[in-house]
MARLUMVO-687417 format. One record per atom (N, C-alpha, C): x, y, z. Coordinates in steps of 0.05 Angstrom, whole numbers, padded with zeros to 5 digits, always signed. Layout:
BEGIN
XYZ;...
//
This chain:
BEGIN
+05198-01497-00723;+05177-01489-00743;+05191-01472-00764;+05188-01476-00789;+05192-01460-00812;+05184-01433-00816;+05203-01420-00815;+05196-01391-00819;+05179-01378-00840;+05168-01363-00845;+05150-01350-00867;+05173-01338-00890;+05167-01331-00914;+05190-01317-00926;+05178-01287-00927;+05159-01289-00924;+05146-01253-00917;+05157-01238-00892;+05178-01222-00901;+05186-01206-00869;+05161-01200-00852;+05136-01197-00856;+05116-01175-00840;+05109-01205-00829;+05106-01226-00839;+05100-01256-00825;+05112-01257-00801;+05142-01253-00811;+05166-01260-00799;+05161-01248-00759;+05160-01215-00774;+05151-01201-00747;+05137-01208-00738;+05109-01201-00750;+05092-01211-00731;+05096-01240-00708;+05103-01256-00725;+05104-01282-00706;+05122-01284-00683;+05151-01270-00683;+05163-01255-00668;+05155-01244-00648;+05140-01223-00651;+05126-01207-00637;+05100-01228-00614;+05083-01237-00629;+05064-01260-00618;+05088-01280-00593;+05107-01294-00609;+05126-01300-00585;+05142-01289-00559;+05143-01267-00568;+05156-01242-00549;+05127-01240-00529;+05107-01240-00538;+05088-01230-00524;+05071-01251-00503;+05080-01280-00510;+05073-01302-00492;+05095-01307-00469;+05117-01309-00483;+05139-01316-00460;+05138-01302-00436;+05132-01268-00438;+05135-01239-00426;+05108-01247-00405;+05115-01246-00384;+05098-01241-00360;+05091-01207-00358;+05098-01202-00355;+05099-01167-00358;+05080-01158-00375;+05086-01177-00407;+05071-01167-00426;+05046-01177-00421;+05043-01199-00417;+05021-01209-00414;+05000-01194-00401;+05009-01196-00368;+04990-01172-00354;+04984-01148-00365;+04995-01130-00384;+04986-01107-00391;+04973-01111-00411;+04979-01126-00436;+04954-01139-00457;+04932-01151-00451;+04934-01172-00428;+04911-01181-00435;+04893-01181-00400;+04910-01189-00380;+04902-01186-00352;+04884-01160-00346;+04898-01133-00355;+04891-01109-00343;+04870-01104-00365;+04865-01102-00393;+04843-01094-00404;+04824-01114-00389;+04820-01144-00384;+04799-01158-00376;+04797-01155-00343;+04814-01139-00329;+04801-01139-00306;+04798-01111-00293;+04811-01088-00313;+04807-01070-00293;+04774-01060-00304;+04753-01064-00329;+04739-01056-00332;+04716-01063-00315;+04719-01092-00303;+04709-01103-00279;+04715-01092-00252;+04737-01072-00251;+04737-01061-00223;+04723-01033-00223;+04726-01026-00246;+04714-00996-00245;+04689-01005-00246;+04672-01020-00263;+04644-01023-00266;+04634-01020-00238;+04638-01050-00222;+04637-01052-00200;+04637-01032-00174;+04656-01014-00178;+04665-00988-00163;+04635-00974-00164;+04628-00965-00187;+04612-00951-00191;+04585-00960-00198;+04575-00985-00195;+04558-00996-00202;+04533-00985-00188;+04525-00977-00164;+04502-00967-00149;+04507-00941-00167;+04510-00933-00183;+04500-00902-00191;+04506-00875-00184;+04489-00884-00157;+04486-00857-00141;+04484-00859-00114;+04496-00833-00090;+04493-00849-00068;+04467-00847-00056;+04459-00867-00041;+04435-00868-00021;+04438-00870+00006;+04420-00862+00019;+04424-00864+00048;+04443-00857+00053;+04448-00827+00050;+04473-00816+00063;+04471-00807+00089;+04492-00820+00113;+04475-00819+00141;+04483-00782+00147;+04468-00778+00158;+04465-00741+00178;+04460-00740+00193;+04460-00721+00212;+04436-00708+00234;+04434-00686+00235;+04414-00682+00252;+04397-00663+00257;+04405-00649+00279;+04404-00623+00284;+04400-00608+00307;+04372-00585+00303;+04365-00597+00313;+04332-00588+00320;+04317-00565+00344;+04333-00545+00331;+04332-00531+00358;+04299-00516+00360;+04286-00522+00342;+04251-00512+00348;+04245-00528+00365;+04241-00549+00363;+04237-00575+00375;+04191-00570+00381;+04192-00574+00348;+04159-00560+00347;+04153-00589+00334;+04122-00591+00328;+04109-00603+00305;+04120-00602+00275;+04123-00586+00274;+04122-00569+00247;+04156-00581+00233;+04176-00569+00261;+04205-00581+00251;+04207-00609+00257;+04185-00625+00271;+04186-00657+00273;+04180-00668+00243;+04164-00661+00234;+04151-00664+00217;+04169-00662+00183;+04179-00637+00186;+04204-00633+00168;+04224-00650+00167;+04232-00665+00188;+04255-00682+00190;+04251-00714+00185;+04222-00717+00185;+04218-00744+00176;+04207-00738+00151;+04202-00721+00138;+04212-00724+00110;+04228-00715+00096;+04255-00713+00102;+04274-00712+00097;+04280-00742+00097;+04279-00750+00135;+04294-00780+00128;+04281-00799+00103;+04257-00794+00104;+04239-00820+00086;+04251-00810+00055;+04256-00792+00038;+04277-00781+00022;+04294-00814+00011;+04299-00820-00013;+04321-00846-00021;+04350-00833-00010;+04352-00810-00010;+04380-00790-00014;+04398-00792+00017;+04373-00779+00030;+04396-00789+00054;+04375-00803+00084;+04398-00816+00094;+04385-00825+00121;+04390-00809+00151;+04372-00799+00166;+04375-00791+00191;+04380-00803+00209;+04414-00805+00215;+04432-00819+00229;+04431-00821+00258;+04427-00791+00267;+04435-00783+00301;+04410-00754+00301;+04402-00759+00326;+04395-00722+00331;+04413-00719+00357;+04419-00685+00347;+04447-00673+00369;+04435-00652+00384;+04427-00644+00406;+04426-00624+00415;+04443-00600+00416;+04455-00597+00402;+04482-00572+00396;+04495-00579+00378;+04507-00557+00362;+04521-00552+00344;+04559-00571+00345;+04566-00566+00372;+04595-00578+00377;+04587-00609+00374;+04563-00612+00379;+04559-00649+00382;+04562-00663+00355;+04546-00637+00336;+04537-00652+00301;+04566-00650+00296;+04583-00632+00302;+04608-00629+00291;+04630-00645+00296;+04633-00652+00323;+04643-00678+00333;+04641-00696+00312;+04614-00706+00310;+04603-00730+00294;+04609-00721+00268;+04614-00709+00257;+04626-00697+00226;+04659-00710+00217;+04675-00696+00247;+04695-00701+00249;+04709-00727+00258;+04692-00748+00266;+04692-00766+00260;+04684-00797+00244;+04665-00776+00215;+04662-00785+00202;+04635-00804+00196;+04622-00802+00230;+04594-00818+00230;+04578-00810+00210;+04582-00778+00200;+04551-00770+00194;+04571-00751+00171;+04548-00749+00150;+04563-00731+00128;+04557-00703+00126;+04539-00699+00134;+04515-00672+00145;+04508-00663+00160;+04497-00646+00167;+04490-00630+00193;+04464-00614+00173;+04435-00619+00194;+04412-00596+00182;+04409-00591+00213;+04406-00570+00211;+04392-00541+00235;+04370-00529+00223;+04352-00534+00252;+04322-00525+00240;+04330-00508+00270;+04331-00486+00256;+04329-00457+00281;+04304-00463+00290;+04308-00441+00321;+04298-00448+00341;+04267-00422+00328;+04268-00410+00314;+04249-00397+00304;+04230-00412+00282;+04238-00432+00280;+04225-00440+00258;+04203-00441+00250;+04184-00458+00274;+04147-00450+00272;+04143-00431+00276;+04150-00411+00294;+04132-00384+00299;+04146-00370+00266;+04164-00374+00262;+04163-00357+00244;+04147-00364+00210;+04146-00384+00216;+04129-00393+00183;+04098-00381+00193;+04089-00388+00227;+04065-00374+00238;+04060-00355+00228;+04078-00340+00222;+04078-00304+00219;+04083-00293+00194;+04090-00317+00177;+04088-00312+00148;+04119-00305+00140;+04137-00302+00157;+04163-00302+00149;+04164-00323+00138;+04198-00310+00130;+04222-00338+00121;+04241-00346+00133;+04237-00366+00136;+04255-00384+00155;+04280-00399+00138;+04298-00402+00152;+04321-00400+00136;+04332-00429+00149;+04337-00457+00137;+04337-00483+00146;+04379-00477+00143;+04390-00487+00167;+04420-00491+00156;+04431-00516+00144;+04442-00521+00124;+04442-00545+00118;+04476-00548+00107;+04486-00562+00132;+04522-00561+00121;+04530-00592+00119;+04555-00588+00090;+04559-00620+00084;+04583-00625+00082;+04590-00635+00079;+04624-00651+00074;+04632-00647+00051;+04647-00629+00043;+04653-00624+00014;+04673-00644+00008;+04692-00658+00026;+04712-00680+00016;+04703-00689-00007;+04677-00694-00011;+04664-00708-00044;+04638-00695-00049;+04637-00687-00077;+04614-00667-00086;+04589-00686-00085;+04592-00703-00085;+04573-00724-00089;+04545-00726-00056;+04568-00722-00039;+04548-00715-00014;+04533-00697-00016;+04554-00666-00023;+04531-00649-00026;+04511-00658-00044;+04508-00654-00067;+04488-00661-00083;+04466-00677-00071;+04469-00694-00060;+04452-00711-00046;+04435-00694-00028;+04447-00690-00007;+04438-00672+00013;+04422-00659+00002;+04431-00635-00007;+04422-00611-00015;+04396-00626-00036;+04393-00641-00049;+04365-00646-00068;+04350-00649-00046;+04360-00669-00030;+04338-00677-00007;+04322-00648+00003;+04335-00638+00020;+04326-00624+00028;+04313-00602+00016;+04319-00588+00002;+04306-00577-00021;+04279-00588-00039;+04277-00604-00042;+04257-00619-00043;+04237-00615-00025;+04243-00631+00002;+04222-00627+00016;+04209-00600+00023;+04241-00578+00029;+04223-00550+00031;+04208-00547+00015;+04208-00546-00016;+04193-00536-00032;+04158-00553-00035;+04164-00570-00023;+04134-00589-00016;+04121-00577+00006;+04137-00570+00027;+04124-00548+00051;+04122-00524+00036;+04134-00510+00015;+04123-00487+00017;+04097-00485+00000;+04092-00503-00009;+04061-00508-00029;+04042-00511-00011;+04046-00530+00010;+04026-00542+00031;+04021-00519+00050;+04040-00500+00052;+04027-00476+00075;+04022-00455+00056;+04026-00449+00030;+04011-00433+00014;+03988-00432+00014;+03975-00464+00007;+03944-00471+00008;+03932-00466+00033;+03946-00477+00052;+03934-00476+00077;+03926-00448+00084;+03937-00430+00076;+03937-00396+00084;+03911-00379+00072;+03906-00394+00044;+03889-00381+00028;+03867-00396+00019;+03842-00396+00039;+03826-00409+00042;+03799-00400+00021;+03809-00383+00003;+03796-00373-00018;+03792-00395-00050;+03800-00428-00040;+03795-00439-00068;+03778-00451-00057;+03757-00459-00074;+03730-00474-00075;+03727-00498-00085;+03744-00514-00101;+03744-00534-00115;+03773-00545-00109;+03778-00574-00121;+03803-00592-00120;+03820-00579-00137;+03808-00579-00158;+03820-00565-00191;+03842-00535-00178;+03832-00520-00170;+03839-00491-00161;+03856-00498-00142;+03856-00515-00121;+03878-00519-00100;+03904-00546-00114;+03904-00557-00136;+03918-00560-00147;+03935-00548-00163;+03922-00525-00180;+03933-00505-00193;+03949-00487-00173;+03937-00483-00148;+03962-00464-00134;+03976-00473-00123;+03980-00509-00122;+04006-00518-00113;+04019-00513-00133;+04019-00524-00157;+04029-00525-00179;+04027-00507-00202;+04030-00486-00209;+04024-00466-00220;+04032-00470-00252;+04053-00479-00249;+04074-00492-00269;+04085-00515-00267;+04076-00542-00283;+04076-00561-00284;+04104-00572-00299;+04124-00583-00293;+04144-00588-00308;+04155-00618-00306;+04160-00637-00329;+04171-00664-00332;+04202-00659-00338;+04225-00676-00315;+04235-00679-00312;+04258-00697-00327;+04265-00703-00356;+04274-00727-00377;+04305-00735-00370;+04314-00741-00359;+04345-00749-00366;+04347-00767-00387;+04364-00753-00407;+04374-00766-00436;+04394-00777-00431;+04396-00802-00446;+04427-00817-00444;+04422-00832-00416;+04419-00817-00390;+04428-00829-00372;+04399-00826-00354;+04381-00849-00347;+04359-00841-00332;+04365-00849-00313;+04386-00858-00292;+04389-00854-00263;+04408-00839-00259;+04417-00829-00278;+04425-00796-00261;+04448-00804-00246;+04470-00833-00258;+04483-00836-00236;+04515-00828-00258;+04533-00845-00238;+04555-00842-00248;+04566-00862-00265;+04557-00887-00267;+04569-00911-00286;+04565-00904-00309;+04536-00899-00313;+04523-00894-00341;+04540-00875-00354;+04553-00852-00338;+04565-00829-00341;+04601-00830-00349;+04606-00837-00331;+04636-00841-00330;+04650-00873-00339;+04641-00901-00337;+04652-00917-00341;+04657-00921-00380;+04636-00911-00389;+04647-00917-00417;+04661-00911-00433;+04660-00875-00428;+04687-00868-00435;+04714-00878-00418;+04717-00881-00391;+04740-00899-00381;+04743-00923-00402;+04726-00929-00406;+04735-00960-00415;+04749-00960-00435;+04753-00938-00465;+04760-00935-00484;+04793-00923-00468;+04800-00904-00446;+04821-00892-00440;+04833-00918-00430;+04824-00937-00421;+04835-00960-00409;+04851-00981-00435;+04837-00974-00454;+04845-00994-00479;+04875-00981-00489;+04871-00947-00483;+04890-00938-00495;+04923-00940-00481;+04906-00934-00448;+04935-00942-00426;+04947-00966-00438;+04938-00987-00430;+04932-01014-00434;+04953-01022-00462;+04948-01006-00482;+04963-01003-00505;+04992-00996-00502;+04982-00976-00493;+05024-00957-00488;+05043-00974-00467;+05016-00989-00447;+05044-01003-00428;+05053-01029-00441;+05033-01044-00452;+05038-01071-00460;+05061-01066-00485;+05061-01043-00513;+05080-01046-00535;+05109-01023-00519;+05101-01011-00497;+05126-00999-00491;+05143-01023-00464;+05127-01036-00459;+05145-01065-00441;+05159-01080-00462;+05140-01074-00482;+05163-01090-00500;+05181-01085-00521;+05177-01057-00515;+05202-01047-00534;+05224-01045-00514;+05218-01042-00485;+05242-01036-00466;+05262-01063-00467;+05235-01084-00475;+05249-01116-00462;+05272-01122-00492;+05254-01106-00519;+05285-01111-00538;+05308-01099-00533;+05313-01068-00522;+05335-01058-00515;+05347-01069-00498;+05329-01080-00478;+05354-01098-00463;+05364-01123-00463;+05352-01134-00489;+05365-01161-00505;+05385-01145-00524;+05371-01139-00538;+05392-01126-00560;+05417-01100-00551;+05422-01101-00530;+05439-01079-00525;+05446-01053-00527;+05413-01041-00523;+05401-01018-00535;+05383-01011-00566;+05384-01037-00573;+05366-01036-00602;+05345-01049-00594;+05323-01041-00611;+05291-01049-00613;+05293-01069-00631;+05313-01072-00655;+05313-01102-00670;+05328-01117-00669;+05324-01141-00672;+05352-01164-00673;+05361-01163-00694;+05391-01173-00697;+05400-01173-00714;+05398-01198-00740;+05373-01196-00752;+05361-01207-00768;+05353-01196-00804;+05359-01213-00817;+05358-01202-00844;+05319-01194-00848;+05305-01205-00839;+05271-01198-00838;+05269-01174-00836;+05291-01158-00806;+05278-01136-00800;+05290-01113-00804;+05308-01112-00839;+05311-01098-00860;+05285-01079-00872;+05266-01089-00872;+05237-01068-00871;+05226-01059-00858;+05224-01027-00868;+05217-01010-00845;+05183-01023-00840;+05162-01022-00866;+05138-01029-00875;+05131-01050-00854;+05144-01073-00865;+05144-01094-00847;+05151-01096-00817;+05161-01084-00810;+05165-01079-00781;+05144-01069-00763;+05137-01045-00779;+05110-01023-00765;+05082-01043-00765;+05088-01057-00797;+05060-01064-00794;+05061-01102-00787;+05074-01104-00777;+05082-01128-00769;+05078-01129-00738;+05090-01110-00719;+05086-01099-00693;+05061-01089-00694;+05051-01074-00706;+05025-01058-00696;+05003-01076-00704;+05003-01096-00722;+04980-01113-00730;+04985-01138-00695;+04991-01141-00688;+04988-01160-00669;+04971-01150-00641;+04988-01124-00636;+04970-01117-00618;+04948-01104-00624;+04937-01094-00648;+04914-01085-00660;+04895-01102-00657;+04899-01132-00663;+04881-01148-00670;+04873-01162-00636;+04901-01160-00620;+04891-01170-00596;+04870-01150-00581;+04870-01125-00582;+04864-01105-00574;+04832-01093-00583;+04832-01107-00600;+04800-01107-00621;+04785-01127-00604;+04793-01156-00599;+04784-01173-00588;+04770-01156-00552;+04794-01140-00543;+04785-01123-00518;+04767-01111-00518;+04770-01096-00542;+04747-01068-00540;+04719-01086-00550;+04716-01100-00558;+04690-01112-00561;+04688-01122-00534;+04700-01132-00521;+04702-01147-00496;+04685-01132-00476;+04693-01104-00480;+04692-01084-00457;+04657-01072-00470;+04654-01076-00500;+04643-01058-00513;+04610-01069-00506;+04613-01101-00505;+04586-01121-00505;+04588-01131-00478;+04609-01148-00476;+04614-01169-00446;+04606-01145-00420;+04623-01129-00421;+04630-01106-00391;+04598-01085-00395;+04592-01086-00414;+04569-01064-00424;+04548-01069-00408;+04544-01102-00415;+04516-01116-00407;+04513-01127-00387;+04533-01135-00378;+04542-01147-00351;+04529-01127-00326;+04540-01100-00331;+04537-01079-00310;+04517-01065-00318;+04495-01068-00338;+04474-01056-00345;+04487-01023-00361;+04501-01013-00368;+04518-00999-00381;+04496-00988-00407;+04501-00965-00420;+04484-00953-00437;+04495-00973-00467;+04471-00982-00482;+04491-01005-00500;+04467-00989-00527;+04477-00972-00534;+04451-00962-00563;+04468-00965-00591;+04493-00973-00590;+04513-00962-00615;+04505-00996-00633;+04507-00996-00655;+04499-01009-00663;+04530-01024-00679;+04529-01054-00688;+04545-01068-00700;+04569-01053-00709;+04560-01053-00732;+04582-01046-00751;+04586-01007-00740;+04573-01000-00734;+04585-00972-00723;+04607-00969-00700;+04600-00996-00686;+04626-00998-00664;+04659-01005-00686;+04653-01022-00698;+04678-01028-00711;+04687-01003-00734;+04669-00990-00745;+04678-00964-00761;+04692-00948-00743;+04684-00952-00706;+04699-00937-00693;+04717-00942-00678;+04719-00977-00679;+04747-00981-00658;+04777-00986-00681;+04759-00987-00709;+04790-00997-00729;+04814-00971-00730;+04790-00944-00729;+04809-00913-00730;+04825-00919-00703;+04810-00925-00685;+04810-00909-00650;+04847-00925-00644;+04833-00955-00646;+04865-00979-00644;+04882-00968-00657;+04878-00969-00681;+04902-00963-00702;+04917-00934-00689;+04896-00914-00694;+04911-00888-00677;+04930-00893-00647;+04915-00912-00626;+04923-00919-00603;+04953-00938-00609;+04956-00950-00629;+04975-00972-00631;+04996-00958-00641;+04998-00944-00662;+05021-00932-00670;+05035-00913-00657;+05002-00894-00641;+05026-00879-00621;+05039-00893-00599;+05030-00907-00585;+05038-00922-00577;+05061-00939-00577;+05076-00940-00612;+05096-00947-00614;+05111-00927-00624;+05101-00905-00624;+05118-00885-00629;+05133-00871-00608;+05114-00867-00589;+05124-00864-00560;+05144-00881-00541;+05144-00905-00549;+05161-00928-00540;+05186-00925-00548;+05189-00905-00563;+05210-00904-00577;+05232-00888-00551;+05214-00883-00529;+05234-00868-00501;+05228-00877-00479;+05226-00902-00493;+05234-00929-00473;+05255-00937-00472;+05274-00944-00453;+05304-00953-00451;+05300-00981-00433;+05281-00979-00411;+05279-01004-00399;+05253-01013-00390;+05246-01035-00392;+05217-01050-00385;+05203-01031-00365;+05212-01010-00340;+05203-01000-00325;+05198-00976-00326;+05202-00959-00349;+05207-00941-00366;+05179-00929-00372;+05166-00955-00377;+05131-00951-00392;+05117-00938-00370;+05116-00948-00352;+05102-00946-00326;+05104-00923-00326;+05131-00909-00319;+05132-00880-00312;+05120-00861-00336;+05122-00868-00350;+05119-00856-00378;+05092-00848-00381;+05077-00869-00382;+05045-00875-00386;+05031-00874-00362;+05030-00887-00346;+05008-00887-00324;+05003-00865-00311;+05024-00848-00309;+05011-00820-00289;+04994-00805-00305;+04989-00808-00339;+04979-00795-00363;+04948-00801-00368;+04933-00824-00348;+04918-00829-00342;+04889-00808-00336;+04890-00795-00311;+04880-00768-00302;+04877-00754-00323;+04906-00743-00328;+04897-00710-00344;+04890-00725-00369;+04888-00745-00389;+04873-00747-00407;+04848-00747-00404;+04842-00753-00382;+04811-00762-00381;+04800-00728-00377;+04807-00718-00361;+04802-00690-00361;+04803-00671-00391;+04823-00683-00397;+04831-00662-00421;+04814-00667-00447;+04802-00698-00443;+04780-00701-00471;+04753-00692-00467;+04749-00679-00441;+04717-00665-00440;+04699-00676-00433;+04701-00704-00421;+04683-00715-00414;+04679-00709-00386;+04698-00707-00371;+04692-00703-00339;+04686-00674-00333;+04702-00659-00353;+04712-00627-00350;+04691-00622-00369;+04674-00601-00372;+04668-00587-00404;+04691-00578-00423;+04687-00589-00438;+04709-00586-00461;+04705-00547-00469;+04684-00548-00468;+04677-00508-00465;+04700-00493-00449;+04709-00501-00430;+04717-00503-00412;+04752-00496-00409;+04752-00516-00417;+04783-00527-00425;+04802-00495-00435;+04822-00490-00429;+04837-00465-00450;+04845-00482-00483;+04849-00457-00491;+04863-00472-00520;+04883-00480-00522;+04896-00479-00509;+04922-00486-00507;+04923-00515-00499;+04908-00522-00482;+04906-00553-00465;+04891-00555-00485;+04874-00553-00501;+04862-00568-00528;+04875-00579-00551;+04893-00561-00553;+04920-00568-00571;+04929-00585-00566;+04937-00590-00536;+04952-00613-00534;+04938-00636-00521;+04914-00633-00526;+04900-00661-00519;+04895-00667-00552;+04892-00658-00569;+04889-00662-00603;+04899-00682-00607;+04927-00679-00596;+04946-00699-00603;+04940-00731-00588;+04925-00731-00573;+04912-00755-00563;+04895-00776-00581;+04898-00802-00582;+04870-00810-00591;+04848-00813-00576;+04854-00813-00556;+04831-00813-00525;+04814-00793-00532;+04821-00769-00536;+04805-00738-00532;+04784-00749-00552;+04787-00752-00567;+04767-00764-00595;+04759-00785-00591;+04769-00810-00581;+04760-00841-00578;+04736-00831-00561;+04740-00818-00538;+04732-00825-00510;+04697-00813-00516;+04693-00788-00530;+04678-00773-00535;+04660-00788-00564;+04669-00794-00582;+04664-00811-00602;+04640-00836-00592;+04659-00858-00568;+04652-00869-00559;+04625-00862-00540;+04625-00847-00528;+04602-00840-00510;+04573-00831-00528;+04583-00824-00551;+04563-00801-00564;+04550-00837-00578;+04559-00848-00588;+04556-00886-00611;+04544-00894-00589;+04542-00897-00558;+04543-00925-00542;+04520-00909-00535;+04515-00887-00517;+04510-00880-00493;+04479-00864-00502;+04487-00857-00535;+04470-00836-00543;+04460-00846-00575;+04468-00867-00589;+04455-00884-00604;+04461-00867-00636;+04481-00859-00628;+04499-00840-00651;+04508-00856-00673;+04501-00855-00699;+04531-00863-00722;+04547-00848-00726;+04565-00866-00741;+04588-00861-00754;+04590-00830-00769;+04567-00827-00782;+04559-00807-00790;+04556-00781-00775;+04541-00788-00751;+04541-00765-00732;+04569-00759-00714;+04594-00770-00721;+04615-00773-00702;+04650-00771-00729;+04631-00753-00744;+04647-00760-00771;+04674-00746-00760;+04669-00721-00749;+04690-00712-00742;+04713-00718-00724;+04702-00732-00704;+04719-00747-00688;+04738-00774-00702;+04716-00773-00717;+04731-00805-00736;+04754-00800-00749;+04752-00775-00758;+04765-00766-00790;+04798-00753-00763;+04791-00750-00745;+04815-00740-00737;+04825-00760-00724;+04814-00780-00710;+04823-00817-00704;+04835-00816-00739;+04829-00828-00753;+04855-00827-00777;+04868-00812-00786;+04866-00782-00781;+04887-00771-00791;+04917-00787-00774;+04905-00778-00740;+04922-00786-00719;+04935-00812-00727;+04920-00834-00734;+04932-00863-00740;+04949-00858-00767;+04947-00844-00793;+04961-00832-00805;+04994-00824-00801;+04989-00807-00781;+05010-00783-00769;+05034-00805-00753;+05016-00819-00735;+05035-00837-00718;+05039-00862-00732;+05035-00875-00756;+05043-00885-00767;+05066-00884-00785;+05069-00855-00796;+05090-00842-00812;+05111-00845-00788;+05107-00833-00759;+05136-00830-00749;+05139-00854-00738;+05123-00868-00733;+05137-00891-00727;+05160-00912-00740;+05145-00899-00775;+05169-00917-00797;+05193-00895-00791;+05185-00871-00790;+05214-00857-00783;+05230-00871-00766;+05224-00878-00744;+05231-00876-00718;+05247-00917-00721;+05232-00924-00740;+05244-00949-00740;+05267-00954-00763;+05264-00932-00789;+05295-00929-00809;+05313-00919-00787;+05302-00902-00778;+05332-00895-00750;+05348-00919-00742;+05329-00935-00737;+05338-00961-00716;+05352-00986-00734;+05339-00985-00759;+05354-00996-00779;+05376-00993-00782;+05384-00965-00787;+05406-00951-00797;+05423-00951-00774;+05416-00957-00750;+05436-00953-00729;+05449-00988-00721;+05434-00999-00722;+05436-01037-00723;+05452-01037-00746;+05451-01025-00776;+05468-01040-00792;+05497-01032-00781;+05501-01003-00775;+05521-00995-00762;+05544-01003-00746;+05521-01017-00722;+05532-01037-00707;+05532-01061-00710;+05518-01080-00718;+05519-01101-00727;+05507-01118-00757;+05516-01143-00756;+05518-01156-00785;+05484-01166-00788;+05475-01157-00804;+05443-01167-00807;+05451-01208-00817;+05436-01225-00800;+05440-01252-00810;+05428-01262-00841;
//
């Protein structure tokens, strides 16, 4: 086939070939954006947990603490697994993992609500994952606070009407709204910003496999020795337009296909997604190849990028409060396009935000795509200048 006489042609098409032949490349362009957004969805798709199994040690062994414990179990939150007669038994069963909880209804329990005390319910959980507690602890909490309305009334036989014995269950009436997220779970919460950190991984391993795979054709150079790849211009934007455009194709992928599929928060509208993935890519692609630049071999990326996974996600505020964060770890998440994509993205998708309302995140997505665009042409006159050095451009 006839070559283009436009160097940036030239690259690109280069690049597009480099990027079919490459098994390696392949899987990180196009395999891992289309399947890992399907594993996490999936992972997390129930929300929230239910039926978390427990037991009971019931040492009243009254009406009153029977009564307490089947509404607990009837609760969505958790299920009443085992009853233990002792403490070493529930613990056993802890320690082997049957049961995630332990509730103790002391042995005082009815006589003492008899008597107008307070009774004190024990309620111990498995901290291994916060998620148990939470569970637990609503449950039960819950129900106490439904017993302590029902023996309020029962005590004070001084209301005369329905009206009045409703008012002193309820004294203060309060509606409950979750914004953004009305099951309160974790997909709605955490998968969308992943999905944007996934585009960005996804980015650094696929253009840094393939900067490793030129140094070890070229004998430590990122270009061949070709008269095309005399431009710095053409180079950057010859390399970074390929995987930009493949990578656009993803984030819509992830943005509509993965959204709706898993029932996913979907409020951002058309053209506000693309005002926000042209900064987000572009920022993601250049650093991306800017960073590749300390790549020496195909296996290089991996180490480089993947363990960077975690603390980004942490460091852009979505998991962590960004309140939170020191300044110092803010500084150097700045330098991320994630910290901004990830947050950008949640606020457009999740919360029905424009462009407008996200200006600031935008405006620092291009500065960033800006910044890493400049060193990247640095970083590629280097490579020029070091190729003419060593060898004869054809």
């Amino acid at each position: 086939m006839r070559k283009p006489k436009f160097p940036i042609f030239h690259v690109w098409l280069d690049e597009i070939s480099e990027l079919v032949k490459d098994e390696g490349i392949l899987i990180f362009a196009i395999l891992l954006p289309l399947a890992y957004p399907l594993l996490y969805a999936m992972i997390y798709n129930t929300e929230t947990q239910r039926e978390l199994p427990i037991c009971v040690v019931d040492e009243s062994m009254s009406a009153r603490s029977r009564d307490f414990i089947r509404r607990v179990d009837a609760t969505s939150e958790v299920n009443v697994a085992a009853h233990c007669i002792s403490m070493e038994e529930a613990q056993e069963l802890m320690r082997r993992r049957d049961v995630y909880g332990i509730l103790r209804i002391p042995s005082d329990f009815n006589l003492g609500l008899w008597r107008g005390e307070q009774v004190v319910v024990g309620l111990y959980s498995d901290l291994t994952s916060m998620l148990y507690y939470k569970v637990e602890y609503l449950a039960v909490v819950n129900v106490a606070q439904e017993l302590n309305r029902n023996i309020k009334v029962a005590k004070n036989q001084t209301y005369l009407t329905r009206r009045e014995e409703q008012l002193a269950r309820w004294p203060i009436r309060f509606e409950e709204v979750k914004l953004y997220n009305p099951a309160g779970g974790f997909a709605a919460f955490l998968i969308p910003p992943v999905l944007m950190l996934i585009l960005q991984q996804a980015l650094c391993l696929s253009v840094g496999m393939s900067m490793g795979r030129s140094r070890e054709r070229f004998r430590g150079l990122v270009i061949p020795p070709n008269k095309h790849y005399k431009n710095t211009l053409a180079i950057v934007l010859g390399k970074g337009l390929v995987h930009f455009l493949l990578f656009l194709l993803m984030a819509f992928y992830m943005a509509v296909c993965v959204t709706r599929w898993f029932g996913l928060p979907q409020l951002g509208h058309f053209w506000d997604l693309v005002g926000f993935f042209v900064p987000y890519l572009l920022a993601c692609t250049y650093m991306a190849i800017f960073w590749s630049s300390f790549v020496y071999r195909r296996e290089d990326c991996i180490l480089l990028f993947v363990f960077m996974s975690v603390p980004l996600l942490f460091l852009s505020g979505v998991s962590w409060p960004g309140a939170a964060i020191p300044p110092l770890w803010k500084g150097v998440a700045s330098v991320f396009p994630s910290t901004w994509g990830l947050n950008a993205y949640a606020r457009i998708q999740g919360m029905g935000a424009s462009i407008g309302d996200c200006r600031s995140e935008i405006m620092a997505l291009w500065i960033l795509a800006g910044i890493y665009f400049l060193l990247s042409c640095f970083f590629y006159m280097f490579e020029i200048r070091k190729a003419v050095g060593r060898t004869v451009f054809n």
